[in-house]
C-alpha positions as CSV (number, residue, x, y, z in Angstrom):
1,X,23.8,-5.4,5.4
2,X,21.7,-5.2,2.4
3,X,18.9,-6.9,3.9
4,X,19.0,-4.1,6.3
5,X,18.9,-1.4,4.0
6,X,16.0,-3.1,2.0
7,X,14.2,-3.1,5.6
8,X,14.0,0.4,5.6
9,X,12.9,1.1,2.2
10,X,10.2,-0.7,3.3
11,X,9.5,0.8,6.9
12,X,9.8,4.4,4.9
13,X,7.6,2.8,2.0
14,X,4.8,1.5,4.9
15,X,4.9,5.1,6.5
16,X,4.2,6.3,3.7
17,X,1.4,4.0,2.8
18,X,-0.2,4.2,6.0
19,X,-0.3,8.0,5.6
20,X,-2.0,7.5,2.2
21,X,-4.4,4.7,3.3
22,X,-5.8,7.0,6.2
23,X,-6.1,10.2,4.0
24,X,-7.3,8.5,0.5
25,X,-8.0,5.4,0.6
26,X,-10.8,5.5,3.6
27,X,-12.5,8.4,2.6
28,X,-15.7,7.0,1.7
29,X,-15.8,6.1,5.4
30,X,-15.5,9.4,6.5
31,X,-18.6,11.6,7.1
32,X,-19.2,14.4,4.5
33,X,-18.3,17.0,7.6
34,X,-14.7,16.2,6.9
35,X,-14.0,19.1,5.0
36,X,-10.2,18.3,3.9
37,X,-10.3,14.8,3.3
38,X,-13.3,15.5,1.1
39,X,-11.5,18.3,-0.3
40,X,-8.8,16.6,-1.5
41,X,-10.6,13.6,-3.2
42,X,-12.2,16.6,-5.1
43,X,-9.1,18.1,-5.9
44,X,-7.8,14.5,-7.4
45,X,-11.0,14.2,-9.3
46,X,-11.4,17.2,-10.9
47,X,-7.5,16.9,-11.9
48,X,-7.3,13.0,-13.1
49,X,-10.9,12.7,-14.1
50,X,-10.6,8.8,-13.3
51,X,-13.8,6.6,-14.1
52,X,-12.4,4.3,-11.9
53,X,-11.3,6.2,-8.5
54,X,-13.9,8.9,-9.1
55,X,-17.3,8.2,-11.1
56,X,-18.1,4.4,-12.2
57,X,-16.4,2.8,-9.1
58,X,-15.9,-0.8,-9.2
59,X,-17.7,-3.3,-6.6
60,X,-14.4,-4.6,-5.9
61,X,-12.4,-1.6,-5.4
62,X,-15.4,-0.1,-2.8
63,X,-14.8,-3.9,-1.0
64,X,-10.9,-2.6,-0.6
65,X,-11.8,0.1,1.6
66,X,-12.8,-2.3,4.4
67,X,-9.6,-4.8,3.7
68,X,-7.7,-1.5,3.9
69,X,-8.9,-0.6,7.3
70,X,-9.5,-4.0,9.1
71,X,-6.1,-5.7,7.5
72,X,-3.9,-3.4,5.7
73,X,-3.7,-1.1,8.2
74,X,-2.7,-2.6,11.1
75,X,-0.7,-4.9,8.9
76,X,1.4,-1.9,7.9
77,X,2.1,-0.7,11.7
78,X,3.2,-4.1,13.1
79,X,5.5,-4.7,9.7
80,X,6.9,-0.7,10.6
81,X,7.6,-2.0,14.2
82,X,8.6,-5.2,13.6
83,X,11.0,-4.3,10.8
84,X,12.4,-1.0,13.1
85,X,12.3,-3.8,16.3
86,X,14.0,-6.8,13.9
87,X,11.5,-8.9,15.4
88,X,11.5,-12.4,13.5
89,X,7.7,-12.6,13.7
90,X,7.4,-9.8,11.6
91,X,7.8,-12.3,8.6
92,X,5.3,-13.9,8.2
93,X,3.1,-10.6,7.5
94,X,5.3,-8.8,5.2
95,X,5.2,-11.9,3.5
96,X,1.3,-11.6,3.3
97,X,1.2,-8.1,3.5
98,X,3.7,-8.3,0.3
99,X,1.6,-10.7,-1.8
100,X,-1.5,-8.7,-1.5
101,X,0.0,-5.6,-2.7
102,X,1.0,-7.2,-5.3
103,X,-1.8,-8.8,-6.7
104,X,-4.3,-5.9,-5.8
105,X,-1.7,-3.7,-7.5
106,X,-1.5,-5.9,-10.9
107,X,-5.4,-5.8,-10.8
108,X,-5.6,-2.1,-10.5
109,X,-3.0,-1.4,-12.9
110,X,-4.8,-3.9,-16.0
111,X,-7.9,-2.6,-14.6
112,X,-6.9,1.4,-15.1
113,X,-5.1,0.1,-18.3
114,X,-7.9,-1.3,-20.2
115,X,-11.2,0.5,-18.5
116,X,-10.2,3.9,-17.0
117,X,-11.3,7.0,-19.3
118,X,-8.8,9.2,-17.6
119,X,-6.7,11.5,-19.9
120,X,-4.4,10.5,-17.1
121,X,-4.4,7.1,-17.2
122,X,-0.5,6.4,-17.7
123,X,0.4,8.6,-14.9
124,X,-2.0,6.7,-12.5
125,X,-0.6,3.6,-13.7
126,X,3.0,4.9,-12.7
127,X,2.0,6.2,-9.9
128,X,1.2,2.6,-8.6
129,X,4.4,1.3,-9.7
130,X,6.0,1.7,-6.4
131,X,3.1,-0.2,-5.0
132,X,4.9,-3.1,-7.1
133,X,8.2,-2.8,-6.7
134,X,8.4,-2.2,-2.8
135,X,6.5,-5.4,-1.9
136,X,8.2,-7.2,-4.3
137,X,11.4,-6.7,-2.8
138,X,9.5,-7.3,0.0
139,X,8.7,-10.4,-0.6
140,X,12.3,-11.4,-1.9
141,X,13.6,-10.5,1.3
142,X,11.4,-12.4,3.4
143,X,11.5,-15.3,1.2
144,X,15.3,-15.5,1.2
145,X,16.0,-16.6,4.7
146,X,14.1,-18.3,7.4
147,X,15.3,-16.0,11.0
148,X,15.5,-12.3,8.7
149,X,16.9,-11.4,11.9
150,X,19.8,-13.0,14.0
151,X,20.5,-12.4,17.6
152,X,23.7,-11.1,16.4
153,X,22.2,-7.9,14.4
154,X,19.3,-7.2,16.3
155,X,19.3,-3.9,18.2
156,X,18.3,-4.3,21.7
């Protein structure tokens, strides 16, 4: 039963996230027409003043834009479906899909930590917290047992 109710903290945490990867996280892909999305990256730039997100953008972190939309992504719609479905093959990607977040979260956060300028910096750092947590849990779960779903709960 548990299990279950970690599944959807993490189907609400992946809506969520796909929401926020559409919106922020691929707008340098988007053409300048797109007045909103543009809008609101100058609305969080003018506001957090980050070095990082806004004005001295990493190499690495303009490489994550891509990962975002050719893997994380799609990886976050077929964990949604797979988790709301309790299809066992959904596994093996939140177990991927879990690790990455983590480690690209640990890296943003000691990146912000020691290099960001922002007179924001510890509420960005926060702010990523749940980007932690979430998979971590994540990853417990899906570690734990080897069929995360048995015949016996699965909804038809």
């Amino acid at each position: 039963m548990l299990a279950r109710y970690i599944d959807w903290v993490c189907i609400v945490f992946l809506i969520i996230a796909t929401i926020m990867a559409i919106v922020i996280d691929l707008q340098p892909l988007y053409p300048e027409s797109t007045p909103v999305i543009k809008h609101i990256h100058k609305a969080f730039c003018d506001d957090y003043q980050s070095t990082l997100l806004c004005y001295d953008t990493p190499v690495w972190l303009h490489t994550m834009t891509y990962i975002q939309l050719v893997f994380v992504i799609p990886t976050y719609l077929l964990g949604i479906y797979g988790m709301i479905c309790q299809r066992n093959w959904v596994k093996d990607y939140m177990l991927m899909l879990g690790f990455y977040l983590l480690t690209t979260s640990i890296v943003y956060i000691v990146e912000t930590y020691y290099n960001d300028k922002s007179p924001k910096k510890t509420l960005l750092i926060y702010s990523t917290i749940p980007f932690v947590v979430i998979p971590g849990l994540m990853v417990l779960r899906f570690l734990a047992i080897e069929l995360p779903y048995s015949s016996k709960t699965k909804t038809e």
